[in-house]
N, CA and C atoms of all chains as a GROMACS GRO file, in nm:
protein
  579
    1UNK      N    1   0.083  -0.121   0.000
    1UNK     CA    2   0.000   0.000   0.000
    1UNK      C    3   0.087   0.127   0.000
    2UNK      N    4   0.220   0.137   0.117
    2UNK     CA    5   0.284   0.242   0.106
    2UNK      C    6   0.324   0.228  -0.068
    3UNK      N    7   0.405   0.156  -0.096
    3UNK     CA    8   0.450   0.166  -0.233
    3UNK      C    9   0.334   0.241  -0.301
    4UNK      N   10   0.248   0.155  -0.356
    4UNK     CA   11   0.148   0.208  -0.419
    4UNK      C   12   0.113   0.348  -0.436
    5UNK      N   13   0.115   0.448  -0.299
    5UNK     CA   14   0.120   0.569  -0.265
    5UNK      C   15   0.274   0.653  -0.332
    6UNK      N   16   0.328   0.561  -0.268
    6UNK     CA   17   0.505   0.668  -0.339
    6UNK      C   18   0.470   0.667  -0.470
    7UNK      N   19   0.452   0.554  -0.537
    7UNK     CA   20   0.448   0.539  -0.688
    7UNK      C   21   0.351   0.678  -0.771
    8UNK      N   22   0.267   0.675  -0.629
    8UNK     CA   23   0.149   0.755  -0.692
    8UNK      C   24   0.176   0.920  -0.653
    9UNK      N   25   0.238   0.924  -0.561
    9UNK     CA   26   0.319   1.070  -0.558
    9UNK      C   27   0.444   1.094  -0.618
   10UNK      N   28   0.552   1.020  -0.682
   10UNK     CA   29   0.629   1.032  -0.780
   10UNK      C   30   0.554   1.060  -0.904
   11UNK      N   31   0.430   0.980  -0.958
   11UNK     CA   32   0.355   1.012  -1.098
   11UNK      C   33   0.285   1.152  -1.084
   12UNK      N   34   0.268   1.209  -0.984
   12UNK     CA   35   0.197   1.354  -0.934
   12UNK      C   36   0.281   1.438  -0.972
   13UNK      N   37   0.432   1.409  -0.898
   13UNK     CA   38   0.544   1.501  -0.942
   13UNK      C   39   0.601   1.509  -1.045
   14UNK      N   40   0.607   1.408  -1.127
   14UNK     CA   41   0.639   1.384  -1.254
   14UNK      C   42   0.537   1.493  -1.334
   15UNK      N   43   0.378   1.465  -1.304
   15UNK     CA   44   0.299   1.556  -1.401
   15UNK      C   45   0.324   1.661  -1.401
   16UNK      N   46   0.326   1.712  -1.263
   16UNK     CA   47   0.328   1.896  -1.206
   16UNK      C   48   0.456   1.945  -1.276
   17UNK      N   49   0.582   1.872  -1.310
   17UNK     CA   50   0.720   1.885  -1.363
   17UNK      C   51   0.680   1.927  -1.516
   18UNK      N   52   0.618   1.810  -1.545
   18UNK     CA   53   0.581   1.907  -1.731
   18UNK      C   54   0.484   1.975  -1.719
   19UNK      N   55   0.383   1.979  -1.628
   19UNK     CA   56   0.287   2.055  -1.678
   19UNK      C   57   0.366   2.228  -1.644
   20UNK      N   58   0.461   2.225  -1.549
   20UNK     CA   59   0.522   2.361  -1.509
   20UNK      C   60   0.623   2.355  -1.648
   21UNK      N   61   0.675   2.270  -1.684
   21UNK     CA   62   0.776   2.330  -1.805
   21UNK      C   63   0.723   2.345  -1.918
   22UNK      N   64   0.603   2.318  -1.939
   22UNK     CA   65   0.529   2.338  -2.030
   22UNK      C   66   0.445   2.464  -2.063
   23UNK      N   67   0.372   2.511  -1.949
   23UNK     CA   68   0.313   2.628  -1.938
   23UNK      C   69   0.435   2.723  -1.953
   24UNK      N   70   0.562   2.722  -1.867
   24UNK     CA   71   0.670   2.830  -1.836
   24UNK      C   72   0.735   2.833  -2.029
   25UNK      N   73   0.718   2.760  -2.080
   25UNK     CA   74   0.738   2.756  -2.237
   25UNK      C   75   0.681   2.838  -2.317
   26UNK      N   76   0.536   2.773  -2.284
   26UNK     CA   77   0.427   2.865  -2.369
   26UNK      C   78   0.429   3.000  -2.326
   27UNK      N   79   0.482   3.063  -2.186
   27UNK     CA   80   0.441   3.163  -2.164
   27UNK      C   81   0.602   3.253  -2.207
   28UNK      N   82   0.698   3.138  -2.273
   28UNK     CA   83   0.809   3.243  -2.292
   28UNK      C   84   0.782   3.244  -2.476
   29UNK      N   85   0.754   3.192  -2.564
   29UNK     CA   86   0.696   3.195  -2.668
   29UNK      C   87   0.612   3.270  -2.740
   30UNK      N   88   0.528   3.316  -2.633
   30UNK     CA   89   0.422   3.414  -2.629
   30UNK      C   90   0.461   3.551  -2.630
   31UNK      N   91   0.591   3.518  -2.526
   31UNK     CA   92   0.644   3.668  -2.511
   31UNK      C   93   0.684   3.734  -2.679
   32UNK      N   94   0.750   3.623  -2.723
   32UNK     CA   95   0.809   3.667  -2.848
   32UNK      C   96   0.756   3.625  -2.982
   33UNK      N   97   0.620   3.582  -2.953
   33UNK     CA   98   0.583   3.619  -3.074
   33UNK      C   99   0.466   3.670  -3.050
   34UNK      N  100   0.411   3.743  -2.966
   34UNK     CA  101   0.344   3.874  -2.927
   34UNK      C  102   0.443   4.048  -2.932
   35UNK      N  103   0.551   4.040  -2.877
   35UNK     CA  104   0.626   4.112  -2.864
   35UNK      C  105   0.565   4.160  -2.749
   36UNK      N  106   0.529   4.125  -2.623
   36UNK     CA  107   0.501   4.152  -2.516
   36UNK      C  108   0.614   4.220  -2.404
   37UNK      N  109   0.670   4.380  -2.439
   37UNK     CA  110   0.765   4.458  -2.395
   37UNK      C  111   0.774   4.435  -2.254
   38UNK      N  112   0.629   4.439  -2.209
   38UNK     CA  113   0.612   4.460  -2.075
   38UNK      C  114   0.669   4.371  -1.984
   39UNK      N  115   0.653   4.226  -2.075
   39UNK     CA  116   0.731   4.136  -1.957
   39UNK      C  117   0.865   4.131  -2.038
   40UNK      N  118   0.898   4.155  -2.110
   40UNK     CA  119   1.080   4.180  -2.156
   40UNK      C  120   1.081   4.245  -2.271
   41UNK      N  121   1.155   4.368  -2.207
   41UNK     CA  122   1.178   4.486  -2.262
   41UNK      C  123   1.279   4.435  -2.336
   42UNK      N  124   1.221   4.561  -2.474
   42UNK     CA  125   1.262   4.506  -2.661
   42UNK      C  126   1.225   4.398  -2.716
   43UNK      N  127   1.148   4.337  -2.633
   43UNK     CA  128   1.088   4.204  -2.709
   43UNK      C  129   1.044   4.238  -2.817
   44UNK      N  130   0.972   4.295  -2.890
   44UNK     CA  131   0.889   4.338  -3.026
   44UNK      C  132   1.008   4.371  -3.100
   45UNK      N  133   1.124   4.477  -3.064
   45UNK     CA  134   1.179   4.508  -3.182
   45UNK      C  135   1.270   4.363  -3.165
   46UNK      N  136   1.316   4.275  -3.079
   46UNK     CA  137   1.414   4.223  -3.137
   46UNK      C  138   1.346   4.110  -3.213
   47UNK      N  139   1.237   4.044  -3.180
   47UNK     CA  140   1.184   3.958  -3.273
   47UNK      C  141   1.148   4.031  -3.370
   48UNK      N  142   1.093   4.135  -3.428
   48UNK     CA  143   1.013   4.189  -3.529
   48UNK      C  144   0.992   4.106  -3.639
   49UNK      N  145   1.128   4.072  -3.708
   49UNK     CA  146   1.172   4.042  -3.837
   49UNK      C  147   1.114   3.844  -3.842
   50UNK      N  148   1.143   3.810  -3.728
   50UNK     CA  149   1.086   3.715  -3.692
   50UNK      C  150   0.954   3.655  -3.677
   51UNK      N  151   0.902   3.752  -3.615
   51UNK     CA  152   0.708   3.729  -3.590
   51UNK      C  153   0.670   3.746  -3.761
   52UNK      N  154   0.710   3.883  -3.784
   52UNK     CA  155   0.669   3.887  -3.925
   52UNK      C  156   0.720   3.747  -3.990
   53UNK      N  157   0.809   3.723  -4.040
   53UNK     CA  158   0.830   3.574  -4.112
   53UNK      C  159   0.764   3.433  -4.055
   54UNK      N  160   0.710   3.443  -3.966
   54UNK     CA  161   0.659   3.313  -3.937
   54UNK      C  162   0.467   3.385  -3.915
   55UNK      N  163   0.458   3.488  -3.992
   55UNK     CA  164   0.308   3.505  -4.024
   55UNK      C  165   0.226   3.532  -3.898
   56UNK      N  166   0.307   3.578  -3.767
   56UNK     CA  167   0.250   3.610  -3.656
   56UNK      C  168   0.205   3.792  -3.657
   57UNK      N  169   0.083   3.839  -3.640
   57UNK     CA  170   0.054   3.954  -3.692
   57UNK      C  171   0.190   4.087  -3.597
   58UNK      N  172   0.154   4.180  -3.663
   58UNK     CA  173   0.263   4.334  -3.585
   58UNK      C  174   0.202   4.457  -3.667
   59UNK      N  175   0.251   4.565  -3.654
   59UNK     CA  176   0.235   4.653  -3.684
   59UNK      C  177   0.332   4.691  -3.818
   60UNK      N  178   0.945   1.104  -1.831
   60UNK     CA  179   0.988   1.213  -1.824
   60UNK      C  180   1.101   1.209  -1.922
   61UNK      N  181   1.159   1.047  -1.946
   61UNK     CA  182   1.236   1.041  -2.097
   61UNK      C  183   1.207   1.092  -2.260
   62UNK      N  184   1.107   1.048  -2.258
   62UNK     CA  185   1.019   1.133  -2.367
   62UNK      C  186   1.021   1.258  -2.343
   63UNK      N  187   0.974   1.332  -2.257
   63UNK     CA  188   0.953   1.509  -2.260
   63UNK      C  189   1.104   1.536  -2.286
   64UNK      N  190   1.190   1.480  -2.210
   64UNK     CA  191   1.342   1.543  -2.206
   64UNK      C  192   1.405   1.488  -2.394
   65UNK      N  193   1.353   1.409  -2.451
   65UNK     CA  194   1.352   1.375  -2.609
   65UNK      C  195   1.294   1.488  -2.673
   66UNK      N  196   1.152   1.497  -2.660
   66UNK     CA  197   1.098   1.585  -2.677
   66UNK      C  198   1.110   1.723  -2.712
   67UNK      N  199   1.180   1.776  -2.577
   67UNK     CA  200   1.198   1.864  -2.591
   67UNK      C  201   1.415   1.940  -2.672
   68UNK      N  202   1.437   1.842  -2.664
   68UNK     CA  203   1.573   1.806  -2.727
   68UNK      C  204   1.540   1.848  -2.854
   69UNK      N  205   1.475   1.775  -2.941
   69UNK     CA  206   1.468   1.755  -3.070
   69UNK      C  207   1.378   1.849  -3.093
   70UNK      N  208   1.287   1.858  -3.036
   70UNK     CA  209   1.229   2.014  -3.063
   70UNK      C  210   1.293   2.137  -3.027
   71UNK      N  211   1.390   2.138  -2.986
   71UNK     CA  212   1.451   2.254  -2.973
   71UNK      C  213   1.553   2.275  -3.100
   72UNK      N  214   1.663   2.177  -3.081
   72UNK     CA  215   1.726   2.131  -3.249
   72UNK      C  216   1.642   2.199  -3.370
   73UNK      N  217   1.525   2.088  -3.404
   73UNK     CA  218   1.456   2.118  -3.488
   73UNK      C  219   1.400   2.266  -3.534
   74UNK      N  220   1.353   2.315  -3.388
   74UNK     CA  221   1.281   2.464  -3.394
   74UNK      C  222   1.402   2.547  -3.431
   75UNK      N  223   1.588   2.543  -3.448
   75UNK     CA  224   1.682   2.620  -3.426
   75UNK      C  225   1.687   2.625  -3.570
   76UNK      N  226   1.694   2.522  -3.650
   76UNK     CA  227   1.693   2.438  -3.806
   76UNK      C  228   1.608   2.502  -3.859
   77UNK      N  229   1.472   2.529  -3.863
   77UNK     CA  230   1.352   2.544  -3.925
   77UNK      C  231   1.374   2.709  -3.896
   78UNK      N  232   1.429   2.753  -3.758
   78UNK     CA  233   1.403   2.910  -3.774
   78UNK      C  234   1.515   2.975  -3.888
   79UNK      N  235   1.596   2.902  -3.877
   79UNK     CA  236   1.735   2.909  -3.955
   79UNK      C  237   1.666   2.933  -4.138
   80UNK      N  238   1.618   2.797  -4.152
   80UNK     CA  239   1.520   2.768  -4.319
   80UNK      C  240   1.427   2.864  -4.339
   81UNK      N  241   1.364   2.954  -4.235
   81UNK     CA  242   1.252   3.031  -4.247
   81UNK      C  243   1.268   3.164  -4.293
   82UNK      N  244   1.419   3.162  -4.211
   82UNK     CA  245   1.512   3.311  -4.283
   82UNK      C  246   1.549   3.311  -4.417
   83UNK      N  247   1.628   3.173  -4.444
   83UNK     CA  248   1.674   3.207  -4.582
   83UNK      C  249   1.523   3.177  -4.667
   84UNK      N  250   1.408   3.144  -4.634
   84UNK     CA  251   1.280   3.096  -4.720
   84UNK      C  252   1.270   3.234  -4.709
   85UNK      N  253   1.235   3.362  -4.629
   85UNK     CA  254   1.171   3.484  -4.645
   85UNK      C  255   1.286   3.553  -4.751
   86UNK      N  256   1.417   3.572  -4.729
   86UNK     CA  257   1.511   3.606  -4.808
   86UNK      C  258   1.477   3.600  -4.915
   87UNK      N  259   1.451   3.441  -4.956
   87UNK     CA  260   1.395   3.434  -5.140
   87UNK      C  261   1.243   3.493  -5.146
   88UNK      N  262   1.186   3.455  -5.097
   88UNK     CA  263   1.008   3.513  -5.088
   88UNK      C  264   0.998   3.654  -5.114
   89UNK      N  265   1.036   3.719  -5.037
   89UNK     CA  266   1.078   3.868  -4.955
   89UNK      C  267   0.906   3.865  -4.958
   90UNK      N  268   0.858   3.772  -4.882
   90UNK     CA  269   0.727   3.808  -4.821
   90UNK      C  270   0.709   3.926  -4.728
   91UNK      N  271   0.828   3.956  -4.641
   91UNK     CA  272   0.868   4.031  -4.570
   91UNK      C  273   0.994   4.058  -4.552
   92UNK      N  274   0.991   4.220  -4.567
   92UNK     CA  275   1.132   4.282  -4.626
   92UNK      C  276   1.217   4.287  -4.454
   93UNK      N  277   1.275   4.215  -4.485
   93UNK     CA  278   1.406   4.214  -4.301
   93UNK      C  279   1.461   4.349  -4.248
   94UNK      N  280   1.451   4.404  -4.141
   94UNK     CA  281   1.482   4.568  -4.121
   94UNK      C  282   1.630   4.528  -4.052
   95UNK      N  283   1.618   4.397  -3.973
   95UNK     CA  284   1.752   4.384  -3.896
   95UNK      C  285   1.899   4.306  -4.008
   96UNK      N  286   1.982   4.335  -3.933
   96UNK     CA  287   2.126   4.282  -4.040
   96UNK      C  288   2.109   4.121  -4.048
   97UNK      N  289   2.205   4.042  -4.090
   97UNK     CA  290   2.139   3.874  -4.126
   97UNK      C  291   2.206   3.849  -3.999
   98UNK      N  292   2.339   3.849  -3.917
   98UNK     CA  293   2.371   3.820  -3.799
   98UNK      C  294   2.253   3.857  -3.678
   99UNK      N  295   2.230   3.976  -3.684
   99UNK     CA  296   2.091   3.941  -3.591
   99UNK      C  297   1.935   3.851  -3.585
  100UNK      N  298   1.960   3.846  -3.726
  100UNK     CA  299   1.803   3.763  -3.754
  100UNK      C  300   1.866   3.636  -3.796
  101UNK      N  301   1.994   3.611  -3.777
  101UNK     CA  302   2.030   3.426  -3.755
  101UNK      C  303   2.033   3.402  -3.607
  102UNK      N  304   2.018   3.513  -3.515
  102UNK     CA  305   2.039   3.496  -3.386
  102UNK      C  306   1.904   3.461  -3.305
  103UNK      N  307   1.820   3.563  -3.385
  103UNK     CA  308   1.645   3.600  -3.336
  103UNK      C  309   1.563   3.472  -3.372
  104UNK      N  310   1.595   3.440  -3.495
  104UNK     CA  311   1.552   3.353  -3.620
  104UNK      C  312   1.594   3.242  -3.487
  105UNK      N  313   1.732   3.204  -3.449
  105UNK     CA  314   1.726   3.061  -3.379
  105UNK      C  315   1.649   3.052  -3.270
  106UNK      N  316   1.666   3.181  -3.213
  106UNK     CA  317   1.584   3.167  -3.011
  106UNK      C  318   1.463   3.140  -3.085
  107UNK      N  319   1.377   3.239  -3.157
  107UNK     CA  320   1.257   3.195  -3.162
  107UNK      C  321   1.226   3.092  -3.192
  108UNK      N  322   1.266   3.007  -3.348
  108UNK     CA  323   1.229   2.904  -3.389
  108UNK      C  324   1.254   2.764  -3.262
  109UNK      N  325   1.378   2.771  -3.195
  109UNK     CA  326   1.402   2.683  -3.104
  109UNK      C  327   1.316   2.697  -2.980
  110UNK      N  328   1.232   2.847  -2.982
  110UNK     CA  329   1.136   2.821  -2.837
  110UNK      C  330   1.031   2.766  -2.881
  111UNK      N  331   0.993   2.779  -2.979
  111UNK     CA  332   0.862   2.729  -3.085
  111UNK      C  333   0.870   2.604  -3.060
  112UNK      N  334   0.961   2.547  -3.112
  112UNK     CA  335   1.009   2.408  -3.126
  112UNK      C  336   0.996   2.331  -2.975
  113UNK      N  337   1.072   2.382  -2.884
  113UNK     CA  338   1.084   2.348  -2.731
  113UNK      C  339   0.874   2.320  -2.749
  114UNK      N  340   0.805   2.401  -2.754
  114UNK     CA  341   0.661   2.393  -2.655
  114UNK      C  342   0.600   2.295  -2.759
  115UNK      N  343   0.638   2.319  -2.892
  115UNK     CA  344   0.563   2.141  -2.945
  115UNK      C  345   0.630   2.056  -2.946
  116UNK      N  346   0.751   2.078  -2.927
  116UNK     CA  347   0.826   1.911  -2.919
  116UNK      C  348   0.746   1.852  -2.757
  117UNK      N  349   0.759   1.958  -2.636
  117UNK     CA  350   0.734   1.914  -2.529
  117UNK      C  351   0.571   1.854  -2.576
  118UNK      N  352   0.486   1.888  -2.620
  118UNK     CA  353   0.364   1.883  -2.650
  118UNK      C  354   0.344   1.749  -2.716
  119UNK      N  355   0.426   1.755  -2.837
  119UNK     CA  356   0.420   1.647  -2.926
  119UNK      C  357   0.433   1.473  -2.820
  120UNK      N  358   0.578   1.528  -2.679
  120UNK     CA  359   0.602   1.432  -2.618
  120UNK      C  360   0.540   1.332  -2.501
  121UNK      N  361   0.403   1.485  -2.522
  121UNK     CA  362   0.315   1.427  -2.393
  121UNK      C  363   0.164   1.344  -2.476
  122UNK      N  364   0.149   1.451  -2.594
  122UNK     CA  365   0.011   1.364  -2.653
  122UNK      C  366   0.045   1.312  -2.759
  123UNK      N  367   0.149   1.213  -2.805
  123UNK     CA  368   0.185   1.146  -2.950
  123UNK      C  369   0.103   1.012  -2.904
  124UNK      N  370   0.094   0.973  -2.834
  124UNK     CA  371   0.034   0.823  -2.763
  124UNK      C  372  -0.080   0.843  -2.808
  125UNK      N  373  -0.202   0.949  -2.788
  125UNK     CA  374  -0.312   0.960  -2.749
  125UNK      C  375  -0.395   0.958  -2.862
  126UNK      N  376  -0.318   1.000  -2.996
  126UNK     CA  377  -0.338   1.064  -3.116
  126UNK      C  378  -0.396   0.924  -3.215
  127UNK      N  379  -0.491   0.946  -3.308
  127UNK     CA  380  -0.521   0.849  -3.403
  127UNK      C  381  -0.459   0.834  -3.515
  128UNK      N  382  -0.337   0.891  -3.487
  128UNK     CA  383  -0.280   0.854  -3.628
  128UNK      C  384  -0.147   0.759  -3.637
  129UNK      N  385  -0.105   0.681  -3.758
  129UNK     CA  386  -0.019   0.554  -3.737
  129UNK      C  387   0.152   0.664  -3.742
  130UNK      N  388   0.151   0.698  -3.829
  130UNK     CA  389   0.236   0.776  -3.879
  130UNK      C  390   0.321   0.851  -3.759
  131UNK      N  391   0.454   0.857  -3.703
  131UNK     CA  392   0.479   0.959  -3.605
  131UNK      C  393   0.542   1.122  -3.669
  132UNK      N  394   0.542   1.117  -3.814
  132UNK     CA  395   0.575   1.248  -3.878
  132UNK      C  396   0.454   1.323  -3.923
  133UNK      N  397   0.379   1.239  -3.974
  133UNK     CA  398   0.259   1.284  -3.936
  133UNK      C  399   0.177   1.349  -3.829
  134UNK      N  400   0.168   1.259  -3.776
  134UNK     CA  401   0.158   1.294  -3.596
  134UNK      C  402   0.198   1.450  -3.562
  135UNK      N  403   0.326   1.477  -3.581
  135UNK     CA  404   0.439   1.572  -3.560
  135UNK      C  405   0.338   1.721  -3.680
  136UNK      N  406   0.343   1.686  -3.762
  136UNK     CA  407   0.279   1.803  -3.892
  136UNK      C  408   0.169   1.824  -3.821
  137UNK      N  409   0.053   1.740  -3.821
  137UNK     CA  410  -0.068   1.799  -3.758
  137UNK      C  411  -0.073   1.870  -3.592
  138UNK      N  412   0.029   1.861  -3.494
  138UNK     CA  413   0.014   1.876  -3.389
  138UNK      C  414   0.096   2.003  -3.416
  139UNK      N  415   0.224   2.022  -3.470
  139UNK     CA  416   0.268   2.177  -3.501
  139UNK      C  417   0.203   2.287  -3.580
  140UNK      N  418   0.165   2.198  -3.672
  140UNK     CA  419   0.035   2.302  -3.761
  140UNK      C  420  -0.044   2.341  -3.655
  141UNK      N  421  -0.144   2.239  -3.568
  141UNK     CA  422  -0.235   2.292  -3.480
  141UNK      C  423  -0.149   2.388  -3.403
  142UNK      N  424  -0.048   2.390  -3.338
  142UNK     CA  425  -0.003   2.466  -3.210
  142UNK      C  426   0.007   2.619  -3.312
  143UNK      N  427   0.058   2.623  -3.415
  143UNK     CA  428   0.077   2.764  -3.522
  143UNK      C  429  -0.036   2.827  -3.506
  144UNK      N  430  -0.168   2.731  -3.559
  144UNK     CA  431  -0.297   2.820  -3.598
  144UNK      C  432  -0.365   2.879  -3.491
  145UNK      N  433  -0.338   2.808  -3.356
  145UNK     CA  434  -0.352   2.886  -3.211
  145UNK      C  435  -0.318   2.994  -3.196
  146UNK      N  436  -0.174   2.998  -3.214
  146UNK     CA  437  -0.085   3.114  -3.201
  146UNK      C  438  -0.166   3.233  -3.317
  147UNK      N  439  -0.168   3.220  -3.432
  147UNK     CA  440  -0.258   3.263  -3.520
  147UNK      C  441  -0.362   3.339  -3.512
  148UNK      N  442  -0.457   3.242  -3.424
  148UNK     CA  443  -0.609   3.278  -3.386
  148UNK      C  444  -0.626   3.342  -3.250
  149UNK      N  445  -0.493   3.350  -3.175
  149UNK     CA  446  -0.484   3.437  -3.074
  149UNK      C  447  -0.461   3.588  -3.121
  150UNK      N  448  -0.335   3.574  -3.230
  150UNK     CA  449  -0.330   3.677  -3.269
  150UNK      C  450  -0.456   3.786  -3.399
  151UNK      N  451  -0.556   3.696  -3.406
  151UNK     CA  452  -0.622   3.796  -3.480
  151UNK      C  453  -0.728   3.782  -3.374
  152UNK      N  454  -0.688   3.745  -3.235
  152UNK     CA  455  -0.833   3.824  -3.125
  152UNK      C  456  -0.772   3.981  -3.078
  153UNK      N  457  -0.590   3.950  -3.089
  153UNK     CA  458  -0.489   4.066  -3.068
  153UNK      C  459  -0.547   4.174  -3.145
  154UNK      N  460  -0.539   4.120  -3.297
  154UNK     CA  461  -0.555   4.258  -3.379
  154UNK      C  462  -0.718   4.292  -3.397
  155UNK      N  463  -0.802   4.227  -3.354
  155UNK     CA  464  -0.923   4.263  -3.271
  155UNK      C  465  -0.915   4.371  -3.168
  156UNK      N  466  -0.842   4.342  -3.071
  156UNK     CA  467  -0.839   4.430  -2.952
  156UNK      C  468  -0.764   4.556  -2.962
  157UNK      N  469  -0.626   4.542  -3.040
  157UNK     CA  470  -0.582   4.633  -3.056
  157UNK      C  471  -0.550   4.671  -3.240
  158UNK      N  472  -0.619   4.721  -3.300
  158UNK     CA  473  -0.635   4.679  -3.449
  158UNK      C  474  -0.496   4.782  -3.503
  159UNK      N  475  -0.455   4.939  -3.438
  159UNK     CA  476  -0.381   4.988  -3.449
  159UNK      C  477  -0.227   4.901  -3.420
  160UNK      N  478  -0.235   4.840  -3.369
  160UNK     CA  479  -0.079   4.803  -3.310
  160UNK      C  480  -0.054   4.683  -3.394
  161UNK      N  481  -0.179   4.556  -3.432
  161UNK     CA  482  -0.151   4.350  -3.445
  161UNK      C  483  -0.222   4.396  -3.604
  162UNK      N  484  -0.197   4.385  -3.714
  162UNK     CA  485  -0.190   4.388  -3.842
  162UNK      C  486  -0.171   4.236  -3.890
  163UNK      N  487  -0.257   4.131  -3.950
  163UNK     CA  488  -0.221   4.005  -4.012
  163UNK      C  489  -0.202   4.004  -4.215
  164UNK      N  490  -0.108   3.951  -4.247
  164UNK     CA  491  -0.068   3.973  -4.376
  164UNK      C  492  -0.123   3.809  -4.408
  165UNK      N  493  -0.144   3.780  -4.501
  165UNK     CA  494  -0.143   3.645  -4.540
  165UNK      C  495  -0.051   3.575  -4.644
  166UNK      N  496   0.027   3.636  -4.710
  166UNK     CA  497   0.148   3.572  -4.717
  166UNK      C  498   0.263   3.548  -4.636
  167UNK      N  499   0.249   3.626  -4.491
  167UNK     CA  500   0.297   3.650  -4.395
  167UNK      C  501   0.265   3.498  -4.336
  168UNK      N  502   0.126   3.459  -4.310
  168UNK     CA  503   0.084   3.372  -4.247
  168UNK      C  504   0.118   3.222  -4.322
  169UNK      N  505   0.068   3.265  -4.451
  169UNK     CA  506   0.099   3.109  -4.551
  169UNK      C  507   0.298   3.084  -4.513
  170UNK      N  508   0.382   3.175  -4.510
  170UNK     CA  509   0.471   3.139  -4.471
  170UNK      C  510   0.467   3.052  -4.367
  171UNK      N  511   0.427   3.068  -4.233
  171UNK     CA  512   0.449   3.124  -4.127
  171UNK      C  513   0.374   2.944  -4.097
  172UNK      N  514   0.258   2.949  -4.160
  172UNK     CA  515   0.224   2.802  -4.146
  172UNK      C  516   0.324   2.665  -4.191
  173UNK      N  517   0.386   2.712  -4.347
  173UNK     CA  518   0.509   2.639  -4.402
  173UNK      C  519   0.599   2.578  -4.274
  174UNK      N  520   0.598   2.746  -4.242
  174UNK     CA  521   0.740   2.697  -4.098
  174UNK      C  522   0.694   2.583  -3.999
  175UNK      N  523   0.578   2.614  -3.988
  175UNK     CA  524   0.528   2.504  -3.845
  175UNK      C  525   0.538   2.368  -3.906
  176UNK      N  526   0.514   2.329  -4.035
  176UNK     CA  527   0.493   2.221  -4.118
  176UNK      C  528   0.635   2.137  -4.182
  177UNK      N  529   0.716   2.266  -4.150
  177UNK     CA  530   0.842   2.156  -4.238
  177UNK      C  531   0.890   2.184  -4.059
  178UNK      N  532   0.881   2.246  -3.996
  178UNK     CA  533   0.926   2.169  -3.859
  178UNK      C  534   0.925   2.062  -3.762
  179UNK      N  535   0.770   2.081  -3.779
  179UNK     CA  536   0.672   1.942  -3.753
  179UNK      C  537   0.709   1.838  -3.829
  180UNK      N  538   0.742   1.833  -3.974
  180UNK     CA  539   0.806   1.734  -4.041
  180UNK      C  540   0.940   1.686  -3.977
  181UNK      N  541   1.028   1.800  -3.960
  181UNK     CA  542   1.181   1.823  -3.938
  181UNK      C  543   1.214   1.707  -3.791
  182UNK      N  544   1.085   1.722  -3.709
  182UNK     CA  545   1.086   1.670  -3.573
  182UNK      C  546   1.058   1.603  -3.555
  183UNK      N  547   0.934   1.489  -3.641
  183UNK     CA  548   0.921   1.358  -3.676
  183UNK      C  549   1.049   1.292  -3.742
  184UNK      N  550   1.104   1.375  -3.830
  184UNK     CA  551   1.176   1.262  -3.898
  184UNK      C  552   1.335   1.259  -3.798
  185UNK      N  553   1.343   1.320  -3.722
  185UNK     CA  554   1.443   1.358  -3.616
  185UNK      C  555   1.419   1.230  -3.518
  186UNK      N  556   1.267   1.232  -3.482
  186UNK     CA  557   1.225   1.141  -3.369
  186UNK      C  558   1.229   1.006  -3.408
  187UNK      N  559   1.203   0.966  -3.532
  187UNK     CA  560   1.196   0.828  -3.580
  187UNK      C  561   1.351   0.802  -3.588
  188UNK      N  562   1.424   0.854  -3.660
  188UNK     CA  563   1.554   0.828  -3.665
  188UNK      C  564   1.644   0.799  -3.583
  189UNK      N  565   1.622   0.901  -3.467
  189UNK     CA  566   1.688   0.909  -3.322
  189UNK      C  567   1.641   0.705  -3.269
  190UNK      N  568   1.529   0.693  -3.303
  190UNK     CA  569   1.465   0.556  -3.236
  190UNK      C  570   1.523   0.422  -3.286
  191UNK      N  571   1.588   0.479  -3.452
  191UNK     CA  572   1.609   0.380  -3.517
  191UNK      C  573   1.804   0.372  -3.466
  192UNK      N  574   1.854   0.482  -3.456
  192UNK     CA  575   1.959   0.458  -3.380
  192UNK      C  576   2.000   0.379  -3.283
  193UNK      N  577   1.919   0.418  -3.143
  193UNK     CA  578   1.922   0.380  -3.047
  193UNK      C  579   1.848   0.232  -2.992
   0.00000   0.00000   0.00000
C-alpha cells in the first residue's frame, strides 16, 4: 500500500514537472511572438523580423 | 519524463533548423522585407524558432500516444500546424483588440504556417531516426 502511494506521488510530481515546463514555455513563446515589452523589454523590436516571417501579426 | 526530455531536445534542435530555413525561405520570398542585419536575424531567427520548437516538441512528447494517427511524422505536422494556428487565432483576437498596433498579412501567415509544417516534419523525422539509432 505504502509503495502504491510513493508510486502515486512520484507520478503527481512527474505531471506537475511538465505541466510547469510546459506552461513556463508557452508563456516564454508568447512573449516573443506577441512582442510583449512589458514582460521583456525590446521584445517586439528584437523579434520583429521574426514574428513577421513566421506570419504572426505586428504593426 | 524520458520522452519530454527527447521531446523537448529535438524540438529545440529542430525549432533552431527550421528558424534558420525560415530566414533564408523569407530572403527568397521577400514576403517580408528584413529591417535587422542577417547576424541578428540568424540569432532572433534561432531563439525563436528553437522556443517554438521546445513547446511542441514538449507537446508532441506528452500527446503522441493519445493521437489516431499511425504515422509519427505525421503525428508531428498535424500537432505543429495545430499549435501555429492557435498562435494565429490568438493573434487575430490581438488585432481585434488592438487593431492599431496586431496587423495580419497572409502571405505572412501562408509562410508562417510552411514553418510550423516543415518543422513538424523536421521533428518527426528527427524522432523516428533518433529511435532507429538507439
Amino acid at each position: 500500500m505504502k509503495a502504491i502511494e510513493e508510486i502515486k506521488e512520484v507520478s503527481f510530481q512527474n505531471h506537475l514537472l511538465v505541466t510547469v515546463v510546459l506552461v513556463g514555455l508557452l508563456f516564454a513563446v508568447s512573449v516573443v511572438l506577441f512582442g510583449v515589452d512589458s514582460v521583456m523589454a525590446g521584445a517586439h523590436d528584437t523579434f520583429h523580423d521574426f514574428r513577421h516571417s513566421i506570419g504572426m501579426p505586428c504593426h | 519524463m524520458e520522452k519530454l526530455a527527447k521531446g523537448l531536445t529535438l524540438g529545440g534542435l529542430s525549432g533552431v533548423l527550421s528558424g534558420w530555413l525560415i530566414l533564408f525561405i523569407n530572403m527568397l520570398t521577400g514576403v517580408f522585407v528584413l529591417e535587422m542585419s542577417f547576424g541578428e536575424n540568424l540569432l532572433t531567427f534561432g531563439i525563436g524558432g528553437g522556443l517554438f520548437g521546445l513547446v511542441c516538441g514538449g507537446l508532441m512528447a506528452v500527446v503522441h500516444e493519445k493521437l489516431p494517427i499511425k504515422s509519427f511524422p505525421v503525428k508531428a505536422v498535424v500537432i505543429f500546424g495545430f499549435v501555429w494556428v492557435l498562435f494565429r487565432l490568438a493573434g487575430i483576437v490581438l488585432s481585434g483588440l488592438e487593431p492599431h498596433r496586431f496587423h495580419g498579412d497572409i502571405g505572412q501567415s501562408l509562410q508562417g504556417f510552411a514553418f510550423a509544417i516543415i518543422l513538424g516534419g523536421m521533428f518527426g523525422l528527427f524522432w523516428v531516426r533518433g529511435k532507429k539509432i538507439v
